[in-house]
N, C-alpha and C positions, 0 to 999 in steps of 0.2 A: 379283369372283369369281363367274362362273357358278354355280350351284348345279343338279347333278342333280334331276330332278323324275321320278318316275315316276306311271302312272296314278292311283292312289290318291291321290298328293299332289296332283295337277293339282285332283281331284274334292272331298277338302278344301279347298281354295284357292276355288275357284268356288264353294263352297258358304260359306265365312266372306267371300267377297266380297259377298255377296245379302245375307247376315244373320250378323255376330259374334255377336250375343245369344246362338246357340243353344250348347245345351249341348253338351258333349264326347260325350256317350249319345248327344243326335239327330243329329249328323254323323255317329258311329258307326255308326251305323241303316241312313242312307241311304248311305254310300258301303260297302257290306258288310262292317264288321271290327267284332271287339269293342270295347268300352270303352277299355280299355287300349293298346293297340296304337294305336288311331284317337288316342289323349291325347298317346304317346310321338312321334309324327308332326308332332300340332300342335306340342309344344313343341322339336322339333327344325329347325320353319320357324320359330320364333321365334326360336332358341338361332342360326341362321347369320342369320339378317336379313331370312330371304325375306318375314316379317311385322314389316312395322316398326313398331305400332299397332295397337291397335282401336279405333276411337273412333265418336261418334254424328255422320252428317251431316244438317247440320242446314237446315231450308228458309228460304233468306235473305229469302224475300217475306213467311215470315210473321215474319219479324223485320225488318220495316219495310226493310231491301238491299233494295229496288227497280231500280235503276241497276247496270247492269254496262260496266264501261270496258276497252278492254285499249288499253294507249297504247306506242307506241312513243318511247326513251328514245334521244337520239344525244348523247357526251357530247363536250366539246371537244378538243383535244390534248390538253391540259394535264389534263383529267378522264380519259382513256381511259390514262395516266399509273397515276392511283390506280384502276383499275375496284373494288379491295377497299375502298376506301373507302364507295364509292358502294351495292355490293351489303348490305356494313356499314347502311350507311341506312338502304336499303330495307326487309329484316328488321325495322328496329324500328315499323313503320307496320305497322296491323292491318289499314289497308283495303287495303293489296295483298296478295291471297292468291297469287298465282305470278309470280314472275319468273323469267325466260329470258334468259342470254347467247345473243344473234343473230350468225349470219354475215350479211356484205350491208350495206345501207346502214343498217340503226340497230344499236348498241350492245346492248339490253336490251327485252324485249317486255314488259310486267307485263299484269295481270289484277286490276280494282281493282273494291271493289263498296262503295257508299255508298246512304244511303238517297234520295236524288234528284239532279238537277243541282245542284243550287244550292250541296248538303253538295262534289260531286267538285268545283266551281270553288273551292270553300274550301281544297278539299284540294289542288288544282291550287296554286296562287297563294301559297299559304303554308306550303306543306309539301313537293310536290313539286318543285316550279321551284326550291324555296331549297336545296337538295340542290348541294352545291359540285362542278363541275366538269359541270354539264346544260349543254348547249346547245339544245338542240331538243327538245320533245316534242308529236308528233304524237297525238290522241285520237281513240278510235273509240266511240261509243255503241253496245250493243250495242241490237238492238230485241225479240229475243225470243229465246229460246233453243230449241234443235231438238231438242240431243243434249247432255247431260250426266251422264256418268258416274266414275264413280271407279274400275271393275271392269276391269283389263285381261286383251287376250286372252291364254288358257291354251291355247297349242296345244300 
């Protein structure tokens, strides 16, 4: 369900994308409403789902994720059968942080971050491959990162 956004909500939104920390006062501040008003706004993009979270993100290299993989998953007949099975899996592995149902030739895009090669061939070999109904996965190291963000656009 769409959800109506007008200016002011846009400008809270952009602005709890940059930094949730800040308090309900200093959003209030800068997008020009009172306290109150600015409070009743946040908690009504909460109350439909337009905010699903606040949480801290956190910098994977200084917690030793060095390694980012995004591997493509193609699964058998007989796996593409159960896709809920498989996506079931996935979710319970902490090293993949986003999987994607693909149209085209692979099944499932994931996004995997480990503290080096050696940790993803582990996770390769004995945790992703034994995943019932894989056939094929294709891996990409990634070498550096350009653009990552979590803030999408508020037009």
């Amino acid at each position: 369900m769409l959800i109506e956004l007008d200016p002011l909500d846009r400008k809270i939104l952009a602005l709890l994308q940059l930094d949730s920390s800040k308090s309900t006062t200093q959003i209030a501040d800068e997008v020009g409403l009172s306290q109150a008003p600015c409070w009743r706004r946040i908690q009504r993009l909460k109350e439909t789902g337009v905010i699903k979270a606040q949480v801290s993100i956190l910098d994977r290299k200084k917690l030793g994720l060095n390694t980012q993989i995004f591997a493509q998953v193609k699964l058998s007949a007989h796996g593409r059968a159960h896709l809920s099975d498989f996506s079931d899996a996935i979710r319970q592995f902490p090293e993949v942080l986003d999987c994607f149902v693909m149209m085209g030739t692979v099944d499932f895009m994931l996004r995997i971050v480990t503290k080096d090669i050696q940790a993803y061939e582990n996770f390769f070999f004995h945790t992703l491959s034994q995943v019932p109904g894989v056939q094929e996965i294709n891996s990409m190291v990634a070498l550096s990162e350009i653009k990552s963000t979590t803030e999408l656009p508020l037009y």
